[in-house]
Structure formats: structure tokens, C-alpha cells
C-alpha positions in Angstrom: 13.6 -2.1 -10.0 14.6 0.8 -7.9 17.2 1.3 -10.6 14.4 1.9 -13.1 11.8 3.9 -11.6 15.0 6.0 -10.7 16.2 6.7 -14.1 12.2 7.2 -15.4 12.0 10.3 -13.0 8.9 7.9 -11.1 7.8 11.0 -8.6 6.4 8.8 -6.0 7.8 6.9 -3.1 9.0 3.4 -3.7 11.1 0.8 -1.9 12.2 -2.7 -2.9 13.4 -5.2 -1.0 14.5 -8.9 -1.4 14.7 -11.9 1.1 17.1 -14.4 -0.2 15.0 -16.8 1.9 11.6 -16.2 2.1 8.6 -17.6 1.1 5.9 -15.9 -1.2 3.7 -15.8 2.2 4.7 -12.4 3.5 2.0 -12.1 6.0 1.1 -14.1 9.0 3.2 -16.4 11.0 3.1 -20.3 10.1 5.1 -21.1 13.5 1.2 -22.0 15.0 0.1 -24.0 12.4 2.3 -27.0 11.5 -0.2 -29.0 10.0 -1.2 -26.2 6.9 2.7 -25.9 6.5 2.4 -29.8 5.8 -0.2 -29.4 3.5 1.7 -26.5 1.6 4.4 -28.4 1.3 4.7 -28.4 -2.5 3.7 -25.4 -2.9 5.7 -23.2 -0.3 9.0 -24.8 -0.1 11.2 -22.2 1.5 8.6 -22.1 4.3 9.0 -26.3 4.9 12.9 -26.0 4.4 13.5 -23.1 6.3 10.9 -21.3 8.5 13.0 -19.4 10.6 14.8 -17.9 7.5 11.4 -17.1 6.5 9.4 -15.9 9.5 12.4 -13.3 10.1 11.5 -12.2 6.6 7.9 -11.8 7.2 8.8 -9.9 10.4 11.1 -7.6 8.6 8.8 -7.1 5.5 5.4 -5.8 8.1 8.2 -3.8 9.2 9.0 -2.1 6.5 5.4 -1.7 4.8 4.3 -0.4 8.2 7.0 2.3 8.0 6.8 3.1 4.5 2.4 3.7 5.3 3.6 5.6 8.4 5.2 8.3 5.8 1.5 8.6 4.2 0.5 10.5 7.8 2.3 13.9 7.0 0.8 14.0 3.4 -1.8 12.8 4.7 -2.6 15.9 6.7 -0.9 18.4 4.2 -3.3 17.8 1.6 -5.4 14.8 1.6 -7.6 15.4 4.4 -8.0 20.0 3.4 -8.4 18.4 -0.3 -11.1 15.6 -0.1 -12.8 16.5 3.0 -13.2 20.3 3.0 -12.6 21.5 -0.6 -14.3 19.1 -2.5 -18.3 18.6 -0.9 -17.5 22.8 0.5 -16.4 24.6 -2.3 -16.3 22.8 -5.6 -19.5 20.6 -5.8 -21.6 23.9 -4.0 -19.8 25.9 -6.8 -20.3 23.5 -10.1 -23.8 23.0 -8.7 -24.4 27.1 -9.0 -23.0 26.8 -12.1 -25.3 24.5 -13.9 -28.2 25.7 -11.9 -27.5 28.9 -13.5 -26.8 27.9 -16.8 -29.8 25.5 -16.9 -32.2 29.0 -15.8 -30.1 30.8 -18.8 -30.8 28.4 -21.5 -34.4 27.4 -21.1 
């Protein structure tokens, strides 16, 4: 996947990672509740054959999506916060709002 969004010139960050064991559940730890890892038996294997295999990769994937949001803070800063929250309601909506105000006195 990386591969592809590579090649394609995809401008944004990306990261993919795979847990050879792991379950689909990449949240949460199941370690607490025996008896709802019973009754997803069918359903979550890896989790019933091997939890620590896949409590290590829930650990390691919060890891990781915690440190890829962490690199949102600097662009975050940089332009999000001037853009949305000082340029937009300060200077464009005032502006566009001028601007049909004063159209709408021109053409009636």
C-alpha cells in the first residue's frame, strides 16, 4: 500500500503497518474480560488463540496512531489554527459580506 500511494505522488502522510498476529480488535484490552473473549470466539479467533500476540499488537498500533496524530500539532499551529480561526470569520466572511451588501445596494 505504501508502495502505491508512493508511486501515485499521494502528498499526505501515511503509514502502514501489519501484525502477523493480531486480531481485527485494535483498540481496548480483552485481558479484563474473559467472558466477551468467550463469546467472540468465532468471530475473533486470533484473540482466543493468541491474546498475548495480540494485546502486544493493540499496544503497539495506539502507539503508533498516537504518534502519527502527534505530527498533526506543528501543522496544526502553522496553518490550521491562523486559517480557520482568524482568517476565515475575520477577514473573509466580513469581506464577502461587504461584497454582497454592496452589490445588492448597486443592483436594486
Amino acid at each position: 500500500m505504501e508502495k502505491i500511494l508512493k508511486e501515485a505522488g499521494y502528498p499526505y502522510r501515511y503509514k502502514a503497518t501489519v501484525y502477523e498476529k493480531g486480531s481485527h480488535l485494535l483498540c481496548g484490552d480483552l485481558s479484563g474480560s474473559p467472558e466477551y473473549l468467550k463469546s467472540m470466539k468465532k468471530i475473533l479467533q486470533a484473540e482466543y488463540v493468541d491474546q498475548d500476540a495480540c494485546n502486544k499488537g493493540r499496544n503497539d498500533s495506539m502507539k503508533e496512531a498516537l504518534d502519527f496524530l502527534e505530527g498533526w500539532k506543528e501543522w496544526m499551529k502553522a496553518l490550521a489554527i491562523p486559517e480557520l480561526l482568524i482568517g476565515w470569520p475575520f477577514v473573509v466572511c466580513p469581506l464577502v459580506g461587504f461584497i454582497v451588501a454592496g452589490l445588492s445596494t448597486w443592483i436594486y
